[in-house]
C-alpha positions as a Markdown table, in Angstrom:
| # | Residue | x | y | z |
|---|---|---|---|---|
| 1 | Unk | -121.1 | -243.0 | 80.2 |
| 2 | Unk | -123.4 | -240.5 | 78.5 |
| 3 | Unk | -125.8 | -243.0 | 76.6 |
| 4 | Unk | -125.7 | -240.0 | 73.9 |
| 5 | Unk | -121.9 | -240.4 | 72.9 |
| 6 | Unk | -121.8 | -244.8 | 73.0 |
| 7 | Unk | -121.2 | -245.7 | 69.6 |
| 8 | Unk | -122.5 | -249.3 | 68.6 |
| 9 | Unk | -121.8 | -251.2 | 66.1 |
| 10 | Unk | -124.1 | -249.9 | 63.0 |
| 11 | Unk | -125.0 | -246.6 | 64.8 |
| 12 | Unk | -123.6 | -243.5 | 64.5 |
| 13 | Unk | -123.4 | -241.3 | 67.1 |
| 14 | Unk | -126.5 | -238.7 | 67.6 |
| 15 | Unk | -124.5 | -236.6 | 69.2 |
| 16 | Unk | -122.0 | -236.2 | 65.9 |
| 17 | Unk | -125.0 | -236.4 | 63.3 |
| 18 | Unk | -126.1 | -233.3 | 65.5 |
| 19 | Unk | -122.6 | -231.8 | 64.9 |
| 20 | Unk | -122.6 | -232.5 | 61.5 |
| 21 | Unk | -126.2 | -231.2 | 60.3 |
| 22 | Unk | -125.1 | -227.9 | 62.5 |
| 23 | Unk | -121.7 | -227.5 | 60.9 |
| 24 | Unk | -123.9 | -228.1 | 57.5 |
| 25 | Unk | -126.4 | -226.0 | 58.0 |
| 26 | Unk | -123.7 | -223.1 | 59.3 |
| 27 | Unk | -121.7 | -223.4 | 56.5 |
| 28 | Unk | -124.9 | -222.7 | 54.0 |
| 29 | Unk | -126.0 | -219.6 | 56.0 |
| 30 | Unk | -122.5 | -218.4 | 55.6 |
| 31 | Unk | -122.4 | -219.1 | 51.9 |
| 32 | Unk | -125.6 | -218.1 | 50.9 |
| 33 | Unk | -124.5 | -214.5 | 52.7 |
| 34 | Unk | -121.2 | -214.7 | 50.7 |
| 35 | Unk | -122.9 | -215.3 | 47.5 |
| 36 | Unk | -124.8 | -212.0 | 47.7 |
| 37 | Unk | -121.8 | -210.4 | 47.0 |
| 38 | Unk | -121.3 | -211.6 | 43.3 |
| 39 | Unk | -124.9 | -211.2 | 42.6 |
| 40 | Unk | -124.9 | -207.3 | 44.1 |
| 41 | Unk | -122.2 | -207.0 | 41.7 |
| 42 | Unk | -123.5 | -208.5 | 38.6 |
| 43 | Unk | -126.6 | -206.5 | 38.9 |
| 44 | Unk | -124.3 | -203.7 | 39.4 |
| 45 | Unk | -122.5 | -204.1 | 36.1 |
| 46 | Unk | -125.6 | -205.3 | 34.4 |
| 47 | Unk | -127.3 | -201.7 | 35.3 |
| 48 | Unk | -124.5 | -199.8 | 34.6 |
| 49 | Unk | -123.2 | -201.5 | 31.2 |
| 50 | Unk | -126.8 | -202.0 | 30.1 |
| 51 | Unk | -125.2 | -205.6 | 28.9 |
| 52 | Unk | -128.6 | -207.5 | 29.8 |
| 53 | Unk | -131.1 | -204.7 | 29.2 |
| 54 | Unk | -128.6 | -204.6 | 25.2 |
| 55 | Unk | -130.2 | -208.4 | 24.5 |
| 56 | Unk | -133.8 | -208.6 | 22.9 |
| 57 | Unk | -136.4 | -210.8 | 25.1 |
| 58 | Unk | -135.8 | -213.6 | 23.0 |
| 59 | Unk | -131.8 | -213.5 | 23.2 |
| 60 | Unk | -132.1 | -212.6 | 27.2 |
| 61 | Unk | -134.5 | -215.9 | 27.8 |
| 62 | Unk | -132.4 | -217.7 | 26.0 |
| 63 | Unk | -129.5 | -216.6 | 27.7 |
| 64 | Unk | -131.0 | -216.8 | 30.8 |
| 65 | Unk | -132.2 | -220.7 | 30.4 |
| 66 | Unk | -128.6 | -222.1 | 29.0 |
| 67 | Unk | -126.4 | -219.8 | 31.6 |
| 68 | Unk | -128.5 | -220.4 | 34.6 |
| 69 | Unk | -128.9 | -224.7 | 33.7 |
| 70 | Unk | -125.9 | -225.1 | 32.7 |
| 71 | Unk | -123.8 | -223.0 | 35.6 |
| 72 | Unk | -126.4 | -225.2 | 38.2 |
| 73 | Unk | -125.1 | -228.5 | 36.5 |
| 74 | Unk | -121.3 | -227.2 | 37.0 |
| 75 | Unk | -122.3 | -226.2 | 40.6 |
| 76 | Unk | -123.5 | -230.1 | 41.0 |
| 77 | Unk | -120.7 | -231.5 | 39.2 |
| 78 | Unk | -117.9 | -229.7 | 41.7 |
| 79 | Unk | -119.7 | -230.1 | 44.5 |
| 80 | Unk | -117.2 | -232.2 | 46.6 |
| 81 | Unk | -114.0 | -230.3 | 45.3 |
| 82 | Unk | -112.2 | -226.9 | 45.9 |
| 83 | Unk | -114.0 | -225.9 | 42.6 |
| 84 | Unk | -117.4 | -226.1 | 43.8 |
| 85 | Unk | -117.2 | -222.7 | 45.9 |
| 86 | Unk | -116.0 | -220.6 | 43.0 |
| 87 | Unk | -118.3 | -221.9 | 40.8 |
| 88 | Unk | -121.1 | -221.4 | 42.7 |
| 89 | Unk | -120.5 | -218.1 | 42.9 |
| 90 | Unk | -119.4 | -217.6 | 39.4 |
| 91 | Unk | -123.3 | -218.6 | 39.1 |
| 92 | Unk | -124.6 | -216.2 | 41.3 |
| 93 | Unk | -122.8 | -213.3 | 39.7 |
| 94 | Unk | -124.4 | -214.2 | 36.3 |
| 95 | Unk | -127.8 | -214.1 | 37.9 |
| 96 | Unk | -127.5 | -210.8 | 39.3 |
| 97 | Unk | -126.4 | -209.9 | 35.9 |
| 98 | Unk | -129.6 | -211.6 | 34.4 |
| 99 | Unk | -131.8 | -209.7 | 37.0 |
| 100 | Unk | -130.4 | -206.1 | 36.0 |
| 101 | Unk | -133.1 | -206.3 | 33.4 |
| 102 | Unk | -135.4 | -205.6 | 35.8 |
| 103 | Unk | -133.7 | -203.8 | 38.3 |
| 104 | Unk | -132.9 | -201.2 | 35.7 |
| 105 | Unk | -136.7 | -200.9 | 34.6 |
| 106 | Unk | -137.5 | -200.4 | 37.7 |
| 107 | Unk | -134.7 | -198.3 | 38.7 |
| 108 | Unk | -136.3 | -196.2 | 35.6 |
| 109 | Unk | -139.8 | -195.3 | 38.3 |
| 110 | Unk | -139.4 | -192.3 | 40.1 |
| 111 | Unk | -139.8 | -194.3 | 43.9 |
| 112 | Unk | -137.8 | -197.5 | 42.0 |
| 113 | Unk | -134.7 | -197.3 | 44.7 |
| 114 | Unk | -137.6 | -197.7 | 47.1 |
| 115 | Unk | -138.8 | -200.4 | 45.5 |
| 116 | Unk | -135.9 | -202.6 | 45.5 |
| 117 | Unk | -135.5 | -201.9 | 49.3 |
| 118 | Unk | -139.1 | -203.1 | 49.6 |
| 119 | Unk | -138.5 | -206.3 | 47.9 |
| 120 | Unk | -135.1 | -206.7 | 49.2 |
| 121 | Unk | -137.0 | -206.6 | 53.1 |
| 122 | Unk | -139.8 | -208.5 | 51.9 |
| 123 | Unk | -137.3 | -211.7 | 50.5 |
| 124 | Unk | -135.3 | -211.1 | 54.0 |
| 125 | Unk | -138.6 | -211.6 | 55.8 |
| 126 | Unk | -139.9 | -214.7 | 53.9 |
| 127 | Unk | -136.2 | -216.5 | 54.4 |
| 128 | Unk | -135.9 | -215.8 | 58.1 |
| 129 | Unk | -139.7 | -216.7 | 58.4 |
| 130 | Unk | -139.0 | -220.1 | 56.8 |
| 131 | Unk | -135.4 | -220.7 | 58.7 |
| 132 | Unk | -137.5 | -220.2 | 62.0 |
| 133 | Unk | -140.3 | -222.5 | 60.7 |
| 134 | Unk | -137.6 | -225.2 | 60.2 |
| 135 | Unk | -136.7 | -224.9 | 63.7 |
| 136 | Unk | -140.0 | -225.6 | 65.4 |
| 137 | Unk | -141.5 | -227.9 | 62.6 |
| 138 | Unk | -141.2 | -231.7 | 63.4 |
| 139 | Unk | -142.7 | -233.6 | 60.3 |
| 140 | Unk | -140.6 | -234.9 | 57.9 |
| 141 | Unk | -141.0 | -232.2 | 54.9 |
| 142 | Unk | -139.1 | -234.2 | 52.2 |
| 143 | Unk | -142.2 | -235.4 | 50.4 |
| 144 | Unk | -143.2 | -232.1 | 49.9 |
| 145 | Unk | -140.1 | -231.4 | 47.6 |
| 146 | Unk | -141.9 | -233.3 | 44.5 |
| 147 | Unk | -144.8 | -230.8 | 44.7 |
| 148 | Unk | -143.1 | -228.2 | 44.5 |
| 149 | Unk | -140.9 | -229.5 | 41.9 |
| 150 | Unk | -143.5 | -229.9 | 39.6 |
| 151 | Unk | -145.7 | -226.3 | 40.7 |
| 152 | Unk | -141.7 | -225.1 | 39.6 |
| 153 | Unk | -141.9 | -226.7 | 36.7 |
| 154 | Unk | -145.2 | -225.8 | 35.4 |
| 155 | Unk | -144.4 | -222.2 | 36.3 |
| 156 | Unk | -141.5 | -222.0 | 34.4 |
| 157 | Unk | -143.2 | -224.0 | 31.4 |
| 158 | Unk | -145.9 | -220.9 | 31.6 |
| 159 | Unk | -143.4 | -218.3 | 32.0 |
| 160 | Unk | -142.2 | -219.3 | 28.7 |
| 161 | Unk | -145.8 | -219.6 | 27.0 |
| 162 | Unk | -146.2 | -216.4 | 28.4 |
| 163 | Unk | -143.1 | -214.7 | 27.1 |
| 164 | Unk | -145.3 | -215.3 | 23.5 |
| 165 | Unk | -148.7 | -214.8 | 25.0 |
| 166 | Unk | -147.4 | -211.4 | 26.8 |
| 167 | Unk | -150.9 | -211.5 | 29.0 |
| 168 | Unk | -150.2 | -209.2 | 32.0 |
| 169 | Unk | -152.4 | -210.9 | 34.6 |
| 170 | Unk | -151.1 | -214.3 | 33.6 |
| 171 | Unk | -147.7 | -212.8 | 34.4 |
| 172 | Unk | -149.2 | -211.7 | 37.5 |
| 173 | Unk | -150.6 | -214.8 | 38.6 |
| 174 | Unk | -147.2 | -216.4 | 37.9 |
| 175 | Unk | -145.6 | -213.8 | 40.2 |
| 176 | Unk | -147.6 | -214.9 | 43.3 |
| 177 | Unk | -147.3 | -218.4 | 42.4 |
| 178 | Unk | -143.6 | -217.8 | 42.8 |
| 179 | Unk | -143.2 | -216.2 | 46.0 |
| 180 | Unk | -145.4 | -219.2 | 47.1 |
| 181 | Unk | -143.8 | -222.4 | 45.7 |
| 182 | Unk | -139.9 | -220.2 | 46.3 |
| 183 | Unk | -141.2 | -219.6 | 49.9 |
| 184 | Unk | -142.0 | -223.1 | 50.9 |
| 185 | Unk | -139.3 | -224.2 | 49.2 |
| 186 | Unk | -137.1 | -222.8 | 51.2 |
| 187 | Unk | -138.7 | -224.0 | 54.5 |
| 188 | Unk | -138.2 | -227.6 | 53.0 |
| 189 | Unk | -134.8 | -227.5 | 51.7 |
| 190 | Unk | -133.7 | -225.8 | 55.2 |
| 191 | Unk | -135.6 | -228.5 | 56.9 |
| 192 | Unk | -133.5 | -231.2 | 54.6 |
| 193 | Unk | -130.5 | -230.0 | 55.9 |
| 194 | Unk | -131.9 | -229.8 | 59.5 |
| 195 | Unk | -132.9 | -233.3 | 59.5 |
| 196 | Unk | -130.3 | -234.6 | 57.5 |
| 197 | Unk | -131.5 | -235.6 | 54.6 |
| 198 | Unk | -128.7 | -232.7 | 52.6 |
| 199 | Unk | -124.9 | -233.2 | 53.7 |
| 200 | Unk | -123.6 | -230.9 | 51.4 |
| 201 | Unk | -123.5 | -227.0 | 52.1 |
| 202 | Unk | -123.1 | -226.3 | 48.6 |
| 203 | Unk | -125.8 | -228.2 | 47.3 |
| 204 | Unk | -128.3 | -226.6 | 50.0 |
| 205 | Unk | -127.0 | -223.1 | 49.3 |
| 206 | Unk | -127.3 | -223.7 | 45.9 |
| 207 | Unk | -131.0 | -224.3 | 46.5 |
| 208 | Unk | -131.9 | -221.8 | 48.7 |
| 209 | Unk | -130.6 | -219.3 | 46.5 |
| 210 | Unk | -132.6 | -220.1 | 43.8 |
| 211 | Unk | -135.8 | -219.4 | 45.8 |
| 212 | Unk | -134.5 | -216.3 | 47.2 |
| 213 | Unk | -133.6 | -215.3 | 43.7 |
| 214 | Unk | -137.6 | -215.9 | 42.6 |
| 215 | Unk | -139.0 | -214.4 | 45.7 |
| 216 | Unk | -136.9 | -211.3 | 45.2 |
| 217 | Unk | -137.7 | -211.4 | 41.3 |
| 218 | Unk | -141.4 | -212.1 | 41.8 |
| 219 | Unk | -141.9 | -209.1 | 44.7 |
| 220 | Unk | -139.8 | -206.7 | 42.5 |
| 221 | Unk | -141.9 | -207.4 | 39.5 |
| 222 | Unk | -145.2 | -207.4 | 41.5 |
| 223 | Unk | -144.1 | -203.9 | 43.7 |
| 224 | Unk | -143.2 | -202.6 | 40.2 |
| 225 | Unk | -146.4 | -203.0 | 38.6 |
| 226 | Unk | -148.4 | -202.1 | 41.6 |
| 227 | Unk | -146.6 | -200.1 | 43.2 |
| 228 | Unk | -144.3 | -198.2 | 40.6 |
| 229 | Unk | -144.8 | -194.4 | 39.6 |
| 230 | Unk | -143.1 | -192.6 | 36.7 |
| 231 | Unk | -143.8 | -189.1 | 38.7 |
């Protein structure tokens, strides 16, 4: 017998972990794909209504904060149920409504459609970058995840200072340091799922999107500020 398939007492079978962490790690590429759809659509809206461009700064971060928590605590909480899949992407349509902000301002530059395109390649270059890192890494990652859950924290802390401070090359500064921590973090929470460490699809699509999200944010903001004319 194959000594891959024996099953002993204790052991589970590497040749169905293998299965597993595939069927995973299939099932959050074709989530995260799905969930582009709400969010293309809830920028959509949010360009075209002007709903989020309507709030002041201080209503929108507000918004932003309770809607995007609060949806990602519902996402965790229906995880393992039939409700986990529509709520996810109930969340992702309310962040591409949150990011028409600044899709319509940059929509507003004369090469803005351009723009988006650029930052929409560069986000699809960083993510297939870091799904073919996780292929070819070996390490263990996982105790990388703490560092960049504190660089994510202390970004979003000065984020927030900044929104009072309004210092342009702080807010520049915090742009790079997102497409940096965003990037790496999606190279570890792929490589979680590779190695087993995440067993729910959801839970790793839900992560992954949220440094896509950033990356894309963080290019936009940085191509529209370097790379924006009102020609």
């Amino acid at each position: 017998m194959n000594p891959s398939l024996q099953t002993t007492y204790g052991q589970t079978r590497p040749a169905s972990l293998a299965a597993e962490r595939n069927r995973v790690l299939r099932n959050t590429y074709w989530l995260l794909a799905l969930s582009m759809i709400p969010t293309v659509l809830g920028a959509w809206i949010g360009v075209a209504t002007g709903l989020a461009a309507a709030m002041t700064p201080g209503v929108s971060l507000v918004v932003f904060l309770v809607g995007a928590f609060g949806l990602m605590f519902a996402v965790e909480k229906t995880k393992n149920s039939a409700a986990g899949v529509p709520v996810l992407l109930g969340f992702t349509f309310f962040m591409g409504l949150m990011l028409s902000r600044l899709i319509g301002a940059v929509l507003g530059l004369s090469n803005g459609a351009g723009l988006i395109m650029m930052a929409f390649a560069g986000t699809g270059a960083v993510f297939l970058g870091m799904a073919a890192l996780s292929t070819v890494i070996k390490r263990d990652l996982s105790a990388m995840g703490k560092w960049l859950f504190i660089g994510a924290i202390m970004v979003l802390v000065a984020m927030i200072a900044n929104f009072f401070i309004q210092s342009s090359a702080l807010m520049i500064t915090l742009a790079v340091l997102c497409v940096g921590i965003f990037s790496a973090f999606i190279l570890h929470d792929l490589k979680r799922v590779r190695d087993g460490y995440e067993t729910n699809y959801i839970t790793a699509t839900l992560g992954v999107y949220i440094s896509l999200y950033n990356v894309f944010q963080s290019l936009l903001a940085l191509l529209g500020i370097f790379g924006g004319s009102s020609d």
